[in-house]
N, C-alpha and C positions, 0 to 999 in steps of 0.2 A: 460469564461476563458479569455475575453482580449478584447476589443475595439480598435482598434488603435487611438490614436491621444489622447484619454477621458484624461488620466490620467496627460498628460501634459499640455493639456488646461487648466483644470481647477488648476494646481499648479502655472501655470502664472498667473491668474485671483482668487485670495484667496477671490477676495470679495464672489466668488460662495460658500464657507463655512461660517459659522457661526462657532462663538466659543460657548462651553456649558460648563455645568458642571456636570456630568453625574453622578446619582448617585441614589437610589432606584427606581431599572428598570427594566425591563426583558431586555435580550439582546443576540439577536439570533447570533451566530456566524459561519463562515465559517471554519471548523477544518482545512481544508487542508490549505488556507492561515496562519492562526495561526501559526503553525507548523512551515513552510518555515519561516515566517517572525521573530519568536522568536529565530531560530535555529541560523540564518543568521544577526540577528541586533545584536546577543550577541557574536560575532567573536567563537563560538565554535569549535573546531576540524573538517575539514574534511581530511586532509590528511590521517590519520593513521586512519579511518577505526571510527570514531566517538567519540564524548565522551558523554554517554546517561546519565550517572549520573548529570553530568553538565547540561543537558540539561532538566533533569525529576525537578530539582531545580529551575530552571526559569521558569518551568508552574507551576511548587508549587506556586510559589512566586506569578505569575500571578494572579492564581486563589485564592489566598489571600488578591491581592487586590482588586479583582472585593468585595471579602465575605465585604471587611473592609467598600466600598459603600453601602452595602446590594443590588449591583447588583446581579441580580440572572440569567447565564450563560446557553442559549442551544445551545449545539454543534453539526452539522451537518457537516457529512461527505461525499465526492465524495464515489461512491462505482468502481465499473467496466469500463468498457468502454462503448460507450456510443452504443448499440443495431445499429443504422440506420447509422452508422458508420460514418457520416457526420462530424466527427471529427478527425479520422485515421488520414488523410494524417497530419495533423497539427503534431500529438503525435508522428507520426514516425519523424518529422522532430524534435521536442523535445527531445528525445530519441536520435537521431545521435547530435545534438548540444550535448546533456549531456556525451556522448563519448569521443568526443572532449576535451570540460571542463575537464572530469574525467582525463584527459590523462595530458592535462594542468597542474594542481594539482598535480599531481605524479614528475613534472620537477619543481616544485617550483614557477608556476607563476600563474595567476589567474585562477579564476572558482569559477562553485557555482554548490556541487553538495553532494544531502545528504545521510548522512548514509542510509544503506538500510533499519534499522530495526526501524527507527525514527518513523514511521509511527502506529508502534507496541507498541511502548513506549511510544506514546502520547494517545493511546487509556489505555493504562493500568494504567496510572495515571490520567486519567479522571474517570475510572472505582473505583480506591481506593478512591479516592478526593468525591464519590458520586456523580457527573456533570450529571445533564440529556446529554443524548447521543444517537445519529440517525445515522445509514449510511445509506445511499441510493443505491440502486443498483446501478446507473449509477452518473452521473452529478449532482451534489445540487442545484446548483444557484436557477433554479425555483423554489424548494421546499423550501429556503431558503428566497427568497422573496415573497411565499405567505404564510409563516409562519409568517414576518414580517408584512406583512400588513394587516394579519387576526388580531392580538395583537396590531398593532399601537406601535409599538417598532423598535429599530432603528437596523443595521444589521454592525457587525463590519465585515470587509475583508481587504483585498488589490483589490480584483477582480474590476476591470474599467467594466463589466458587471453590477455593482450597480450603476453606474451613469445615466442607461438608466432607469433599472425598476423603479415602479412607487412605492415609499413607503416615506407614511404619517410619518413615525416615523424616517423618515432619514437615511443616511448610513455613517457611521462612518469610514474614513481611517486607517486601522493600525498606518500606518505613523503619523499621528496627533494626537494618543490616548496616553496621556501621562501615563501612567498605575504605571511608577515605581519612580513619582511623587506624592503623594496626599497630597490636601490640605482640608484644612479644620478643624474643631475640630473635636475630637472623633470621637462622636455622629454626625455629620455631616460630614464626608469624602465624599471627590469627587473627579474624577480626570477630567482632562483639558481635554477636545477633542475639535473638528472640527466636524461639523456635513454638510453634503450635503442632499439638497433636487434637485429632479428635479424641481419643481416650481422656483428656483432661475435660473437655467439657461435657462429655456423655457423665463424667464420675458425678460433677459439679451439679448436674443436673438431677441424677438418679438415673438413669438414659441405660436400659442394661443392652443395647446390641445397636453398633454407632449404624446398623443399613436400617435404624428408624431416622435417619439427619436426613435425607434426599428429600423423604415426606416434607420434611418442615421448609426444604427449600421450596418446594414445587406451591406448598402451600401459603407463604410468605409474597409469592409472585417472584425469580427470577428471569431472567430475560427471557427462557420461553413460554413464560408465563404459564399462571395456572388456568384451569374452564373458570368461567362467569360464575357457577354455581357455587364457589369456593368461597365468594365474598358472604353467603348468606350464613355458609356452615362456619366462617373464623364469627362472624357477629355473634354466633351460638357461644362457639369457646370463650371468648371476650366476654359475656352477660356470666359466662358459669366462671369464670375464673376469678373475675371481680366479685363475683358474689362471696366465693370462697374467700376471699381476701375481707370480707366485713367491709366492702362497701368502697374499700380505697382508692381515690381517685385514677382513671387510666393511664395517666401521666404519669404516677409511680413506678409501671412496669410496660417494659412495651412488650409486643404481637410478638416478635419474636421468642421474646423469653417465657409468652402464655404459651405458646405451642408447646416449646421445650418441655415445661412444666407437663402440660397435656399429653406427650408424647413418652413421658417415665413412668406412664400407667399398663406400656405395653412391651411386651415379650418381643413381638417382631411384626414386617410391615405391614403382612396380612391382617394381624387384629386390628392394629391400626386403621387401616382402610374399609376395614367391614365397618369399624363404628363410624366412621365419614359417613359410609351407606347408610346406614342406620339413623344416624342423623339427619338425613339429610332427606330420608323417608323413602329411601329406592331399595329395592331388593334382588337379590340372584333371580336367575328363573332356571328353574329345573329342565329337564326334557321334555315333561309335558306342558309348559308354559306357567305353571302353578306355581305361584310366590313360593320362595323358600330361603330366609336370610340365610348365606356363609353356607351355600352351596358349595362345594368344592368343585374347581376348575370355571365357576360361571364367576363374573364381576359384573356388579352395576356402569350403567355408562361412566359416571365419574369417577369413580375408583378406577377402572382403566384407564383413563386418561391421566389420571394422576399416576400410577403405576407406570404409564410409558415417560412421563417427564423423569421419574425416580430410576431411569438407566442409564439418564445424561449424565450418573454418577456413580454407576457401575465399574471398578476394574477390573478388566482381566488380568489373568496370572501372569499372560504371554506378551507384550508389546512390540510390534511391528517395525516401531524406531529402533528397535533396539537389535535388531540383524543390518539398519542402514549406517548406525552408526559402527557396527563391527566392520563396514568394508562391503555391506550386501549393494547391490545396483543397483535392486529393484526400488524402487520410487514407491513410498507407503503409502497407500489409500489413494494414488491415481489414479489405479486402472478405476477405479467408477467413474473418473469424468469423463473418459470416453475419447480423451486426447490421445494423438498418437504418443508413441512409446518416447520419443526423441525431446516434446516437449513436457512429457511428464516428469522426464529426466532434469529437464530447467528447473520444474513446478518447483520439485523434492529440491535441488538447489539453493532453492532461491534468488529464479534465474530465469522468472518468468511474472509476470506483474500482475497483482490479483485481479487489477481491468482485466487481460487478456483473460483469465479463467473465468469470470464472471461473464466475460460478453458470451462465450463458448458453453458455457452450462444452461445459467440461467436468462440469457438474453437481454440480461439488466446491469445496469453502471452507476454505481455510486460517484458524484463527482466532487472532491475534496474542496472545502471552502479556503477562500482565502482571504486576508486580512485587504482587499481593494475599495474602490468606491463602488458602492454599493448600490448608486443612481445611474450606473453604467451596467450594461450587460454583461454578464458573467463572462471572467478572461478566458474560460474555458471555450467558450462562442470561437477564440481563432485559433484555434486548434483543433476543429471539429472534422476536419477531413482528413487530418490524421486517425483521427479515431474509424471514422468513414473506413479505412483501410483496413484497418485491424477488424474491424467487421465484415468485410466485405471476404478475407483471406480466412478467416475463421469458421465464416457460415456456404464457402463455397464447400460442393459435392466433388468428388472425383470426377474427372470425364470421363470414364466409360459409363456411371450412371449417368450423367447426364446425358449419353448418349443415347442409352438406353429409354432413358425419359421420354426424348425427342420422338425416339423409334415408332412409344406408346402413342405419343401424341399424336402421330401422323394414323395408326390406325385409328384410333376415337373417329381422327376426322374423317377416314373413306369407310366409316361406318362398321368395321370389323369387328366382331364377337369372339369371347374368349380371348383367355393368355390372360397380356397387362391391359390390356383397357378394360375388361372386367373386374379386374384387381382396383383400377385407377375408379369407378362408377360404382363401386360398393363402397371401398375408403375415401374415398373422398382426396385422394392422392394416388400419382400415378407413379409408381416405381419407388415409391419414398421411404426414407428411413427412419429407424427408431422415433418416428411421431412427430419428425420434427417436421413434417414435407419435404419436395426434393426442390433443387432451385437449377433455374436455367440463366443464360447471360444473355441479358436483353442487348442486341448488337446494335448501341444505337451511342452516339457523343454522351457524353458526361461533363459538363464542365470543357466542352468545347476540347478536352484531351483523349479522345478514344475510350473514358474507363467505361467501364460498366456498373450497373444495377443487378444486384443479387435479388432473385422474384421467385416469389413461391411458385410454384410448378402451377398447386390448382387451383390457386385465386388470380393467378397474377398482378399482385400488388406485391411492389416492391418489402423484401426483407429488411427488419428494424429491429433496433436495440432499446430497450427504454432507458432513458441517460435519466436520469435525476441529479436537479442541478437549480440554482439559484437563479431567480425570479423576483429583483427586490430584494426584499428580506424576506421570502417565504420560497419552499421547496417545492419544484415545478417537476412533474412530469413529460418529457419529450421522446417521441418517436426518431430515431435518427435512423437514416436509409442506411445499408450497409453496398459498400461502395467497391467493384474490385479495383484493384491496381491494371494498368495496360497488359502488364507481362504477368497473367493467372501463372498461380502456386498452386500444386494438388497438394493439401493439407498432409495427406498421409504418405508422402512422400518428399516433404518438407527439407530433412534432411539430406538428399540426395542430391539437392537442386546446386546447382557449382553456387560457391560462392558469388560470384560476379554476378551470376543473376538474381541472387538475393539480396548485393547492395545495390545492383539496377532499381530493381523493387523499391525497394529505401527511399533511393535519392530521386527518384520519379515522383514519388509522394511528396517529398520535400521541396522539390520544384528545380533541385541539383545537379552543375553534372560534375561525373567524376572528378575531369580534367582539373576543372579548380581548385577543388581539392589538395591533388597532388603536393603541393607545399606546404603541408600544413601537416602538423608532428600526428601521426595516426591517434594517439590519444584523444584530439580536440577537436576531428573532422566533422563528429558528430556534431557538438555545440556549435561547430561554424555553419552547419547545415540547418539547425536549429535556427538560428541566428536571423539567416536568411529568410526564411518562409515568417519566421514573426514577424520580421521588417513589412512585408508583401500582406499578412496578416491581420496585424494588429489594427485595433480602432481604438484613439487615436490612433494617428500613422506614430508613431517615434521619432525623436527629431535624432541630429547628427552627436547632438550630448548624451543620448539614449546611450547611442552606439559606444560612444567612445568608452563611457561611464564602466558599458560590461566586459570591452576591451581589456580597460586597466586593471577591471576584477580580477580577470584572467590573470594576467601579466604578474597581477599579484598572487595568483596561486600557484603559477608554475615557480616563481622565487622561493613560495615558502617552501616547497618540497626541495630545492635546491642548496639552497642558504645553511640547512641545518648539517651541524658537526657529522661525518662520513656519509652525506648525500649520495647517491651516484645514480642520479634517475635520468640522464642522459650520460649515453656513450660520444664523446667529443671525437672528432675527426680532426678537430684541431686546438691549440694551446688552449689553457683553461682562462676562462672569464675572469676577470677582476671582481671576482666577489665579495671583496670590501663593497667598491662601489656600488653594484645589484644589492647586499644588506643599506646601505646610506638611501636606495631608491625605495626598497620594502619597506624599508622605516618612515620613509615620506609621506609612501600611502597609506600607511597603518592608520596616520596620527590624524588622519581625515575622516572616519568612522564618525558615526553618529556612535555619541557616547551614552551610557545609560544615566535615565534621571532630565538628560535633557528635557525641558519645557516645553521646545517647538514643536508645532505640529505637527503633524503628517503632512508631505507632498504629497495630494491623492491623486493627481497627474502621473508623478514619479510612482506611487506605488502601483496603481490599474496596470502603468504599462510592462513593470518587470514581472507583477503576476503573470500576466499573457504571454510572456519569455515562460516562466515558470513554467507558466500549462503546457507551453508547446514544447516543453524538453520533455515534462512528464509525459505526454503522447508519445511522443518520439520514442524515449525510454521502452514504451512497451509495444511498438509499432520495430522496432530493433531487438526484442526479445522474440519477441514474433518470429523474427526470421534466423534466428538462431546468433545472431551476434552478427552480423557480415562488417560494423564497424567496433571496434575496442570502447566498451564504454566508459564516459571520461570521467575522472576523480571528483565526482561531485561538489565533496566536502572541500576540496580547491577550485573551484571552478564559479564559485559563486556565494558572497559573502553582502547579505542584504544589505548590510549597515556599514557596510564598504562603499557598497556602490552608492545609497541615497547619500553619504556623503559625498564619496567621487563629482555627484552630480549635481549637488549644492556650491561646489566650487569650483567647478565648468561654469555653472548659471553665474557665476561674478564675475565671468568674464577672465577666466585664465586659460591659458593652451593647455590642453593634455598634453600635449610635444613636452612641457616644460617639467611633465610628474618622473619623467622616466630618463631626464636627462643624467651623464654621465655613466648610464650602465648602457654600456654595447649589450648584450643578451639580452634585454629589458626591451630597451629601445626597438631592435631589429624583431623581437617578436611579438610588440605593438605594431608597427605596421605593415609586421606580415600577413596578422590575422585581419587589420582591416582591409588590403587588398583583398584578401580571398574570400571577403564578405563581401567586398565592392564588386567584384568580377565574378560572382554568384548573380547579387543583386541585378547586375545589366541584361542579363539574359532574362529567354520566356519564363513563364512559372505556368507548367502546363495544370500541376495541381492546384491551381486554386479554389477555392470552394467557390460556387454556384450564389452560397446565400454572401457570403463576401463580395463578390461582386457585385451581384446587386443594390447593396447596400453603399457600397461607396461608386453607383453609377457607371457600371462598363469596367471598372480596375484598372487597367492598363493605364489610361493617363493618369490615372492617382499614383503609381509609383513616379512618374517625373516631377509632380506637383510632389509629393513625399522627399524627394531627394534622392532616386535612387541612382544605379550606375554608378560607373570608376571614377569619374569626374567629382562627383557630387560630393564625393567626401575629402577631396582633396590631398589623396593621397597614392596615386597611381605609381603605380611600377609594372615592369614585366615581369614576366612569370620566369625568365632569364635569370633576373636579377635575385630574386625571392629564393628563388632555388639556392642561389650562392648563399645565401643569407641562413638558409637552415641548414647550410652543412653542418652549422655549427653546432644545430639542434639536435640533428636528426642521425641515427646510426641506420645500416638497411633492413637489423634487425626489428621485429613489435618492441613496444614500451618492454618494462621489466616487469609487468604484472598479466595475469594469464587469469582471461573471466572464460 
């Protein structure tokens, strides 16, 4: 994730690149750079909460021009965090900087901080587009570079970690990849890049064997940083370097380039490392414990430790990806997280949310910032029992240990020796696994819905996740309970569970039922499910312009998929729509977008409450991955367009009808106020999920939804479910959508 110094050395020194002309290649790529750098070179939206349509167009366009080269594109993605945790401290400081930023942004002045759901949208149009696709459980980089150098192909990123590895086929800078340039004729398209080899800077240096680079990374500090001890042995190099230099100021040469320099005095890493030892006044110890520098097989404590940073950049011959993308099943570097077979199959997908991996491995959650009001509790707050869920379903054991468990527990108590309660009395756990303890289901209300509390077997105190998450402007630590659903899932039989009891699951957590549903085009069920529990959720409540605002979002992303020359994303049962008029309606709502450059401020009303929309599809999203999909997940990059809707809702607040945006288009029309019935007739029913601390907070709940505005009534716009159904004939074929997650 970052080198200090790489990136700007070598953009003062251009001779270290080569220009090419890139063009019928394999070309492994780094997705999560991609992402950041396409989101951010193309000035997209980040105030208002995203604009993914914009942004699902500029990897269209990308990935059109890679096809127009006959480059042919694998993308590899970061998964979770990273197990040995040797990266934490970095992320939490990422994480508080991206607070900051986010808060920045809200007042109009800089920052760099992305939509939450970008991440979601860039897998699901690599998914339509066909793009071979890998995520990795944890960190890509090495799997990224011994992908490369098993293929002899060159590796596009931004990451300054590809300046050290060693790869024949070179590493391409985002920055220097001219992609929305080609030249060439037809049949020969190419685009401009810059290509880096390490051979070119080890020459430039005097550097004779490029596995002395890892050294200077580990010693430089990159994100897994180097030992404490390090800062006294670079002060050493620094006084001897300058000295060598006749005195000239350090501002002349930076750290990076002393090392380099210091680092061409040696053959290979071992000598290198001894004189670290040497320096730094530590020695081997022989067998009989007697000093003895450059002992063979013994290392000083630092030297080891630097040595084991210097494999973060080790290749192997062999890469793992590279039998998944011939067509292999096996899911690369899962089986260590310990998940079943079914969703490690999503993980390698990209078809499984790094939350979910994260709560599952290391019982910790990063929760992504968003550009809100910042004097309000974090929007993530109504969403939290959705997460609740995903922890609860995660950290449950199978039932026959649990039964097992109980078995134990009943001997402990009539006092019985031997077997498991001896087991249970020396570990300090009774029947438990791999270290994690076992958990049993405390049979008691949850939030007045039957759920349960997931509880370590042998403390019993409730099981928790650490969420980290915004506190003001500073990064808070929280304990959250992990919470089951009514109707328990045995993890490792996940997959077997019919579907119907997996979107029971779903929609129980949501607060949903099926029946409502039902008219509503399978694509969208989820965001109308979503929809709901925010309403029930959110603080503030949302008023009835909330609602309509992300109605017409919609309304306008089901058009754009429709509108465009050989659409066919519904199968019609009957005569085709007057799509002149549905284009006169999208063009309506276009022109109402907050435009860029605008003056006006931020609505920090408007924005707090579509983050907490936001958060709770993101929940949702991985709370639905979870269970293996039981609903189609909806087209994100159409489903919601920030600077659509803060407009949309800037000119509701003047006092105009929504009835009046969608007039003239039948399709339009009929599928605005289908979807707000089937929010409204969500909305009037119980919400058995509601969170515990939600309630409390807005005193008892229940009459906060009639004070909120909830029920069929309230939005004025009731129909039967008769009627609704007639209306999406027109939508709906009895076939899935035309896209298969």
């Amino acid at each position: 994730m970052g080198v200090q110094g790489l990136t700007t050395l070598v953009e003062r020194n251009r001779h270290l690149l080569q220009d090419i002309k890139f063009r019928d290649s394999r070309l492994v790529i780094d997705g999560c750079s991609l992402f950041y750098y396409l989101y951010f070179t193309h000035n997209l939206d980040q105030r208002h909460g995203g604009d993914y349509d914009a942004f699902a167009c500029v990897l269209t366009q990308f990935l059109s021009a890679l096809a127009a080269c006959n480059i042919e594109p694998y993308v590899v993605l970061d998964g979770g965090i990273d197990p040995s945790d040797k990266k934490f401290a970095t992320l939490r400081q990422r994480l508080q900087s991206k607070i900051k930023e986010a808060d920045s942004l809200s007042h109009g002045r800089n920052g760099s901080v992305l939509p939450i759901l970008i991440r979601h949208v860039f897998i699901q149009v690599l998914i339509q587009e066909g793009v071979h696709l890998v995520q990795c459980p944890a960190e890509a980089d090495r799997e990224i570079a011994c992908l490369a150098y098993q293929w002899n192909c060159p590796v596009l990123t931004n990451d300054s970690d590809f300046f050290i590895f060693y790869l024949p086929g070179g590493y391409l800078p985002l920055r220097f990849f001219q992609w929305t340039n080609l030249n060439g004729k037809a049949s020969h398209r190419y685009i401009s890049a810059q290509c880096y080899t390490t051979d070119r800077l080890c020459h430039w240096f005097g550097i004779m064997n490029h596995e002395l680079l890892p050294l200077c990374a580990v010693l430089t500090g990159n994100d897994y940083g180097a030992p404490k001890d390090v800062e006294t042995f670079l002060a050493v190099i620094d006084a001897s370097a300058l000295g060598r230099r006749g005195g000239r100021g350090k501002d002349s040469i930076s750290r990076i380039e002393i090392l380099l320099h210091w680092l061409s005095s040696f053959s290979n890493p071992a000598e290198a490392l001894e004189e670290v030892s040497g320096l730094m006044g530590e020695e081997g110890r022989d067998g009989g414990g007697r000093g003895k520098r450059g002992q063979r097989g013994q290392r000083s404590r630092l030297s080891s430790q630097l040595w084991a940073g210097m494999q973060e950049y080790h290749n192997t011959q062999q890469s793992s990806l590279a039998s998944w993308f011939s067509g292999g099943m096996a899911a690369p570097g899962w089986e260590i997280s310990g998940l079943p077979e079914c969703l490690s199959l999503a993980g390698a997908q990209g078809l499984l949310a790094p939350l979910v991996v994260d709560a599952f491995v290391m019982h910790r959650v990063l929760l992504i910032p968003q550009v809100e009001n910042s004097k309000l509790a974090s929007s993530h707050c109504s969403a939290r029992a959705i997460r609740q869920a995903v922890y609860g379903i995660l950290q449950q054991r199978v039932q026959d240990v649990r039964a097992q468990d109980l078995r134990a527990q009943e001997s402990i108590r009539q006092g019985t020796r031997g077997g498991r309660g001896q087991r249970g009395r020396g570990g300090g756990q009774v029947g438990g696994g791999r270290g994690q303890g076992s958990f049993f289901i405390m049979q008691q209300g949850v939030n007045g819905a039957g759920a349960a509390m997931v509880q370590d077997q042998a403390s019993g105190i409730p099981m928790c996740v650490e969420e980290y998450d915004r506190l003001d402007l500073n990064l808070k630590k929280n304990q959250v309970e992990a919470h089951l659903p009514r109707t328990p899932l045995r993890l490792d039989t996940l997959s077997q569970a019919p579907v119907a009891v997996r979107l029971g699951v779903l929609l129980d957590v949501l607060g949903v039922k099926e029946a409502t549903l039902v008219p509503v085009p399978p694509h969208l069920r989820l965001a109308v499910a979503v929809t709901v529990f925010w309403l029930r959720e959110a603080i503030p409540a949302p008023s009835q312009l909330h609602l309509q605002a992300l109605v017409l979002g919609m309304v306008y992303g089901e058009l754009s998929l429709n509108i465009q020359p050989g659409a066919a994303y519904y199968q019609h049962a009957v005569p085709q729509p007057n799509w002149a008029a549905e284009r006169n309606v999208w063009a309506g709502l276009d022109r109402l977008r907050v435009r860029p450059g605008e003056r006006r401020g931020l609505d920090f009303g408007v924005a707090h409450s579509l983050c907490q929309w936001q958060a709770c599809l993101w929940s949702a999203l991985s709370l639905n991955q979870l269970l293996l999909l039981p609903l189609p997940e909806p087209l994100l990059a159409w489903l919601f367009s920030g600077t659509l809707v803060h407009g949309l809702l800037r000119y509701l607040k003047g006092g105009r009808a929504a009835e009046s945006l969608v007039v003239g288009g039948s399709l339009s029309r009929q599928l605005y106020f289908s979807l707000l019935d089937a929010v409204s007739g969500c909305s009037s029913k119980p919400h058995p999920s509601s969170s515990a601390a939600g309630r409390r907070k807005r005193g008892g709940g229940r009459g906060r939804r009639g004070r909120g505005g909830g029920g069929r009534g309230a939005w004025g716009v009731g129909r039967n479910i008769e009627e609704i159904n007639n209306r999406f004939a027109l939508l709906m074929s009895e076939e899935e959508p035309y896209y298969d997650y």
